[in-house]
Structure formats: structure tokens, C-alpha cells
N, C-alpha and C positions, 0 to 999 in steps of 0.2 A: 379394573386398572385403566382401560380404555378413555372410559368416562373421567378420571380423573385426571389423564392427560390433556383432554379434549375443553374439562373444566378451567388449565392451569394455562392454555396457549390462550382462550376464550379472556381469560384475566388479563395477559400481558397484551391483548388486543387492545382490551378498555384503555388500559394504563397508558395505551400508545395513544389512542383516540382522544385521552385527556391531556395529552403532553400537546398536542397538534393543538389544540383549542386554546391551552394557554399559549404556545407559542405567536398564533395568530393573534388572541388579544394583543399579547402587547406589541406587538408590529402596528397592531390599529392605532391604540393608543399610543402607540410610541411617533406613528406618522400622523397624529393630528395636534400632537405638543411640537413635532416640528413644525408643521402650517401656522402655529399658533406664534411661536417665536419669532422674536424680530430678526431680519438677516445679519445684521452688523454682529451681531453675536457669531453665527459662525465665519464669518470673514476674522472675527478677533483670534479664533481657536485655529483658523485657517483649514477651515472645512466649507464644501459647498452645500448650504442650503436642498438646492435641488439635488443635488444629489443622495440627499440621506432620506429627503420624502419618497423619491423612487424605490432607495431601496427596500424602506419600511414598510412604504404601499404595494412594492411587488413580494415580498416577503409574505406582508399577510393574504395579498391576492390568491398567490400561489400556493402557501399551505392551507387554506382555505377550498381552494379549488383540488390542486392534485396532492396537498398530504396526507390523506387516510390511503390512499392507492399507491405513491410512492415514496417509499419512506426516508428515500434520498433530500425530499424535497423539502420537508419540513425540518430535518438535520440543518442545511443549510441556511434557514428559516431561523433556526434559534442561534445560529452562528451569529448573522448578522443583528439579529433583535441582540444581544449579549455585550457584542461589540456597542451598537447605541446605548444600551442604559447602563454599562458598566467604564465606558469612555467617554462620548460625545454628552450625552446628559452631564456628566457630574463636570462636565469644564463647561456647559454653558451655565449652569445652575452658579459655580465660580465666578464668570463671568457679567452673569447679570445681577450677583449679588451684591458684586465691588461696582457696579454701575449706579447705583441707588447711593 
């Protein structure tokens, strides 16, 4: 019985270790399509530029660094990656498509 409990928390260890990994990918990715966009874009959406690379690059710094140890951190971590690809991306991708 022991083993079987020891096998099932062993699981939701993984499961968490895999969630921290994808969350840090896409704060990577997600903080290097910001570097890559032009600025005027977020001025038109009236967001700052710098401010969304920090957060993306502190996001993935930090779930990278302290998310397997705490698990507060990479919570926060997909907060903010969630908010970029489910807000800020889809109005600049708007934005730069009516630009063309």
C-alpha cells in the first residue's frame, strides 16, 4: 500500500516538473517574439514593450531557476505567460496584420 502511495505522489512530482518546463518554454518563447516585434505595436495596444520582456524573461528565469523547489513560483509563472499569449499576442498579431 505504501509503495503505491509513494508511486502516485512520485507521478504528480513528474506531472508538476512537466508543467514548470512548459511553463518556462513559453515565457522563453514568448520573451523572444517580444524582442523580435516592433515597438509601435505595443504603443498601438498601449502596452509597454519593456515591460512585457521583463516580465516574460523573469517568468521564465525564475521558473526555471526556483520552480521545481517552489511551487508558488512557477503558479505565477504560467499566470503571467497566460495573460501574454492569451491577451497581448492576439492584439498584436490584430495589430500587425491590419498594418500589412
Amino acid at each position: 500500500m505504501i509503495d503505491l502511495v509513494n508511486m502516485a505522489f512520485r507521478g504528480l512530482n513528474y506531472l508538476q516538473l512537466a508543467f514548470v518546463f512548459l511553463v518556462a518554454i513559453a515565457a522563453i518563447w514568448g520573451a523572444i517574439q517580444v524582442a523580435m516585434t516592433r515597438d509601435d505595436a505595443f504603443t498601438v495596444i498601449d502596452r509597454s514593450k519593456q515591460n512585457w520582456l521583463l516580465l516574460l524573461g523573469g517568468a521564465g528565469l525564475g521558473v526555471l531557476v526556483l520552480g521545481p523547489m517552489v511551487s508558488m513560483i512557477w503558479i505565477v509563472g504560467a499566470v503571467i505567460v497566460g495573460i501574454y499569449w492569451q491577451d497581448i499576442r492576439p492584439s498584436i498579431r490584430d495589430v500587425l496584420g491590419n498594418a500589412q
